[in-house]
C-alpha positions in Angstrom: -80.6 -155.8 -125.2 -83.4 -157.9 -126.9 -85.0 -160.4 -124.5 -83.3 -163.8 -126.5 -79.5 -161.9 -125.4 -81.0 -161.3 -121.6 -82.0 -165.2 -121.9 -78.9 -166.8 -122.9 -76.6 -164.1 -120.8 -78.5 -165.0 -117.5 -79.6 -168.8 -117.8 -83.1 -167.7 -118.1 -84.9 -170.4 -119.5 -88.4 -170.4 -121.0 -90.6 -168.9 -124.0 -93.8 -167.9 -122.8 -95.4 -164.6 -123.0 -95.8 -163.7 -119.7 -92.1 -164.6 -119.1 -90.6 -162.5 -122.2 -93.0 -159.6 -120.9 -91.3 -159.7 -117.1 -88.3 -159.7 -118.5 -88.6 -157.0 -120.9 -90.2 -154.6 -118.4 -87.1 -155.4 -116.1 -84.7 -154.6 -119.1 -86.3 -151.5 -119.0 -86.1 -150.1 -115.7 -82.6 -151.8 -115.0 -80.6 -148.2 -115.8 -82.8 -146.2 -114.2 -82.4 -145.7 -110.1 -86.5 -146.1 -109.6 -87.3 -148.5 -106.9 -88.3 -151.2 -107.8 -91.0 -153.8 -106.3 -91.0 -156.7 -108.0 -94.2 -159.3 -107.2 -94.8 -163.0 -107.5 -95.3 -166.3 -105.2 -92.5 -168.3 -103.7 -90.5 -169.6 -105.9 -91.1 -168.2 -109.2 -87.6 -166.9 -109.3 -87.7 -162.6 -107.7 -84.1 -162.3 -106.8 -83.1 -163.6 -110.5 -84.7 -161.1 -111.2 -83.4 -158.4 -109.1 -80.3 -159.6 -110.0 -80.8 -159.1 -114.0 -81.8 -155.5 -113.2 -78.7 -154.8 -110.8 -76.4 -156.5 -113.7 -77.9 -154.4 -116.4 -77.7 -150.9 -114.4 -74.9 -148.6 -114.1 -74.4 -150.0 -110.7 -73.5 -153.4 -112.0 -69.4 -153.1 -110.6 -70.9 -152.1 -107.3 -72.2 -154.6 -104.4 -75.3 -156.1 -105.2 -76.7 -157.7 -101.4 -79.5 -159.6 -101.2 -81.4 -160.0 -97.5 -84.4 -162.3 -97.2 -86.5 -160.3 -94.7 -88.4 -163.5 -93.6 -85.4 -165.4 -92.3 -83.9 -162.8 -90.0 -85.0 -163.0 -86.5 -87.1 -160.1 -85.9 -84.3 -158.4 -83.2 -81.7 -158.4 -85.4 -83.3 -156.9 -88.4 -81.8 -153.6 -87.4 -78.5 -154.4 -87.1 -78.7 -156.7 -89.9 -80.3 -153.9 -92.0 -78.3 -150.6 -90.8 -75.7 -152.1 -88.9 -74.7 -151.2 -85.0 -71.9 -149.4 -82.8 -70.0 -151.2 -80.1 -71.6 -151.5 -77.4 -75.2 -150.4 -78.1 -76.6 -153.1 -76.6 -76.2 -156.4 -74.9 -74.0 -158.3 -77.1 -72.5 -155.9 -79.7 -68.8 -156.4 -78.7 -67.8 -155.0 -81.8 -69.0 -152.1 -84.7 -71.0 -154.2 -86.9 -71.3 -152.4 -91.1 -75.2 -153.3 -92.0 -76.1 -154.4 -95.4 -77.2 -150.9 -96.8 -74.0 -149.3 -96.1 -72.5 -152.6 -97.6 -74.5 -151.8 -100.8 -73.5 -148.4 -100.5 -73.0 -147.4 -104.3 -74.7 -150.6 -105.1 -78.4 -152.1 -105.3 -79.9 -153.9 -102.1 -82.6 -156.6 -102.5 -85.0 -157.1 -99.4 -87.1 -160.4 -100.6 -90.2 -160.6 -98.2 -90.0 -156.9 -97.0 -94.2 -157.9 -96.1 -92.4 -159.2 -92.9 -90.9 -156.5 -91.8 -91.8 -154.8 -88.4 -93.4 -151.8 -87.9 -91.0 -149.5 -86.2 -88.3 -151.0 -89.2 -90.6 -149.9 -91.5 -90.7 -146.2 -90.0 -86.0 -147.1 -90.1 -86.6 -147.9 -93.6 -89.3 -145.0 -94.4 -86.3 -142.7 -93.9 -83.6 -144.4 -95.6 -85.8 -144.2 -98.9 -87.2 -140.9 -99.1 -83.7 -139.3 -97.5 -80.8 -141.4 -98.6 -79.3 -141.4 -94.9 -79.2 -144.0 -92.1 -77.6 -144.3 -88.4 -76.6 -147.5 -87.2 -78.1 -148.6 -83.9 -76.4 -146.6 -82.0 -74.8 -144.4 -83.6 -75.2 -140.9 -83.6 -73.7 -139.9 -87.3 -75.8 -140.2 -90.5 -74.1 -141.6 -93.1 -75.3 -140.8 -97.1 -76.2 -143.8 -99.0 -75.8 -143.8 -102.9 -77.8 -147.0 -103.2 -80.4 -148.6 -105.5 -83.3 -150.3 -103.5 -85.5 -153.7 -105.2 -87.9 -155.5 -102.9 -89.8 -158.2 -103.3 -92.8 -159.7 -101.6 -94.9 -163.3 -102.1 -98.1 -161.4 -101.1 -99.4 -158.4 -102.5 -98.4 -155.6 -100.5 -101.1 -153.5 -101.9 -103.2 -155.6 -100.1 -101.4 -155.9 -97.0 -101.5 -152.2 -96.7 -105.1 -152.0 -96.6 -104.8 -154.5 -94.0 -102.7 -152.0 -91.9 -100.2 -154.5 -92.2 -97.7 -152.3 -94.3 -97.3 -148.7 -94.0 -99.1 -146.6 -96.9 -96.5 -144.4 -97.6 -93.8 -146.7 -97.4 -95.7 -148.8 -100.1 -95.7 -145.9 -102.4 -92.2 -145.1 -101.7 -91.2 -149.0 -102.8 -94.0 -149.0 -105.3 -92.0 -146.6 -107.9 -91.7 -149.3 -110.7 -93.5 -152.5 -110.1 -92.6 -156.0 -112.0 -95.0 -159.3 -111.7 -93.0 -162.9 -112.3 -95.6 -165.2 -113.5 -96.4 -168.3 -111.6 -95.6 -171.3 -113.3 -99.5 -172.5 -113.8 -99.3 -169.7 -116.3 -96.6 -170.9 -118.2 -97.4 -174.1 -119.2 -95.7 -174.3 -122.3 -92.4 -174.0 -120.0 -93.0 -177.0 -117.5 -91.7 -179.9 -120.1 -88.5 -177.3 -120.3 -87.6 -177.1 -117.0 -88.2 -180.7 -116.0 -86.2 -181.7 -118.7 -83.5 -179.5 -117.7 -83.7 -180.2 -113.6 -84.2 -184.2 -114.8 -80.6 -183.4 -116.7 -79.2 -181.9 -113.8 -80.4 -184.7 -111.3 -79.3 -187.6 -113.5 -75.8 -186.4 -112.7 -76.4 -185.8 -109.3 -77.7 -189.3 -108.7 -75.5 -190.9 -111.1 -78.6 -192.0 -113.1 -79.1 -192.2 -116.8 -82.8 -191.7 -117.2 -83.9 -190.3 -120.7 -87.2 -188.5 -120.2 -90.4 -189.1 -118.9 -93.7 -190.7 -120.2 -96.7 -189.5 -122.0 -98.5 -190.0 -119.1 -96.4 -187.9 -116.6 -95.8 -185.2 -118.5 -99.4 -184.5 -119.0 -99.9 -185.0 -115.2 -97.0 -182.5 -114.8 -98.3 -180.1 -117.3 -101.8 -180.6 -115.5 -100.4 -179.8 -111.8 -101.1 -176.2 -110.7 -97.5 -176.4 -108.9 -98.3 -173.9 -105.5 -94.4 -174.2 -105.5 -93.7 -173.3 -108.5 -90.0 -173.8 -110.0 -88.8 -174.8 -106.2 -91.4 -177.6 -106.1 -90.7 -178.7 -109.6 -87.3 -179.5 -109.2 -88.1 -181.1 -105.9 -90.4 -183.5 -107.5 -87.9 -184.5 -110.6 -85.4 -185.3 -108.1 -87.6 -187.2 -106.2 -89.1 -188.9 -109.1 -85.7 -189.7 -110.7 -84.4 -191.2 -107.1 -87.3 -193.8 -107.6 -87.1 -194.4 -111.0 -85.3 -197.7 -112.2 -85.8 -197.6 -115.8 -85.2 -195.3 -118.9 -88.2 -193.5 -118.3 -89.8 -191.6 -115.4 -93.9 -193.2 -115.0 -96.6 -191.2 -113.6 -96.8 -193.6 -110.0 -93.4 -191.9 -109.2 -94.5 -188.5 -108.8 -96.8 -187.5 -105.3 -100.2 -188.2 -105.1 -101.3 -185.1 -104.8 -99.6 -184.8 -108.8 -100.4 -188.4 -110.7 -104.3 -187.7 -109.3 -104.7 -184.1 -109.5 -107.5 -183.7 -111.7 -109.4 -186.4 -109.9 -108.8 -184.7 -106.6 -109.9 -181.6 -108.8 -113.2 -183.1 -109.9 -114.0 -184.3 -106.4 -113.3 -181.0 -104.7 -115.7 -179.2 -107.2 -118.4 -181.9 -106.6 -117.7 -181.7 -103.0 -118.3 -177.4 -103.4 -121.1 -177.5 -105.4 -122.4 -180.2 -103.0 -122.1 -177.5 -100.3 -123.4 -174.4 -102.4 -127.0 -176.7 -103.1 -127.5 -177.5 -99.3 -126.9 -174.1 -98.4 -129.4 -172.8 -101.6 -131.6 -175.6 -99.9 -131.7 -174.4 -96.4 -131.7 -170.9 -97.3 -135.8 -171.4 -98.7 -138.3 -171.3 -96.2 -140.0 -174.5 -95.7 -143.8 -174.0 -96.9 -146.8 -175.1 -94.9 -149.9 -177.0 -95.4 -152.5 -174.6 -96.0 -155.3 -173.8 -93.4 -158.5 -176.5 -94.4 -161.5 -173.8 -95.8 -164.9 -174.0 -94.3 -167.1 -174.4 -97.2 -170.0 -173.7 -95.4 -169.0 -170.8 -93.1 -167.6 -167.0 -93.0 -166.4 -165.6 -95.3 -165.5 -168.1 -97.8 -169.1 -169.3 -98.2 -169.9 -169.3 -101.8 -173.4 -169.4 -101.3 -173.7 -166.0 -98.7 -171.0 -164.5 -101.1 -173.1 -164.9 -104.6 -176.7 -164.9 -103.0 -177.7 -168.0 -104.3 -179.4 -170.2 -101.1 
């Protein structure tokens, strides 16, 4: 499938090259089982794309779950992950079916797996390299025929080295990797998607605003957007809630947007400001030199030449 079909088939909106690239590297692992870790800051859009590869597999008739690591209190994981028998512990009234054996035959998505525990790591560790899992509890393994994507907003190269995340369970995930590009560095797709989220928003609100102008949609192309597609739509909806007439003006978007090259300027004036004082008190302050007896020691010209 060419990546224009993947586009219009999924919603997938934008034409820059670091998009199309994503995409066509996840177009090509989707029928294969590898695992796959897919990389890229909050926001930019990971389980759309977990989903295009579970929809374009063999799998795609099977449960496709998706469990955001971060948001699961840290003792539930378990039982959230590989479910639990009655009665293993204080609360579990009833057998409880965890979200791998609910993907069983499927693909499971674990967004933010950088948050995971250690000793769920060492659960998970097992699950990957054997295919089998117990619930908590339990005594039985039970085989798992399921396709494993995870995602993480920081690099988990790098929390590895940190001892953060275990080695070999980084390698294990780190099969088939896939970086979504931040939106900074697809600037030719901000206009795009405000448009679009200004589009949806007008009917939301009721509103009937036809675009922005000139001067906010080079501030918005301008913004770095830490948020990326998340904090975009936040601000058109903000902006278009504030916006009386038939186009959105640059004093309705945050402060931090309409003067973010000034704020820019003055943060690299403020740096370089630092770097010279510290150049400044890193040279050693030099002293007046010792006054020279003319006629004395030494440096007496006349004793050193002979001439009295």
């Amino acid at each position: 499938m060419d990546i224009q079909s993947i586009k219009n088939r999924f919603g997938i909106m934008g034409n820059s090259p670091a998009l199309n690239y994503a995409l066509q590297v996840a177009a090509q692992v989707a029928n294969t089982d590898l695992t796959v870790l897919i990389s890229g800051e909050s926001g930019v859009g990971k389980e759309a794309f977990s989903s295009i590869i579970h929809t374009l597999s063999s799998r795609k008739h099977n449960p496709f779950i998706a469990v955001n690591c971060g948001a699961i209190p840290e003792g539930t994981i378990d039982s959230e992950l590989f479910g639990h028998e009655k009665g293993s512990f204080t609360g579990a009234l009833n057998q409880k079916i965890g979200s791998f054996e609910i993907a069983n035959g499927g693909t499971i998505f674990l967004d933010e797996v950088a948050n995971l525990s250690y000793d769920i790591q060492v659960s998970l560790l097992r699950v990957v390299q054997e295919r089998k899992m117990r619930r908590v509890g339990g005594t039985k393994d039970i085989d798992l025929d399921v396709r494993i994507i995870v995602a993480s907003n920081e690099r988990l190269w790098s929390s590895e080295k940190k001892g953060k995340f275990r080695e070999d369970l980084f390698h294990r995930f780190n099969e088939f990797s896939i970086e979504v590009p931040p939106l900074r560095e697809r600037r030719e797709d901000i206009l795009l998607f405000a448009n679009h989220f200004l589009v949806l928003t007008n009917k939301e609100l009721d509103k009937h605003i036809k675009g922005f102008t000139q001067e906010t949609e080079k501030a918005l192309k301008s913004y770095s957007w830490p948020g990326n597609l998340r904090e975009l739509k936040n601000v058109i909806k903000r902006a278009t809630l504030l916006t009386d007439s038939n186009y959105i003006e640059i004093h309705s978007l945050p402060f931090e947007i309409s003067n973010f090259n000034k704020l820019q300027f003055e943060q690299s004036q403020e740096e370089a400001n630092k770097q010279e004082e510290a150049i400044v008190s890193q040279v050693p302050e030099m002293s007046e030199p010792a006054p020279v007896a003319v006629g004395s020691g030494e440096y007496n010209l006349a004793s050193r030449t002979g001439i009295t």
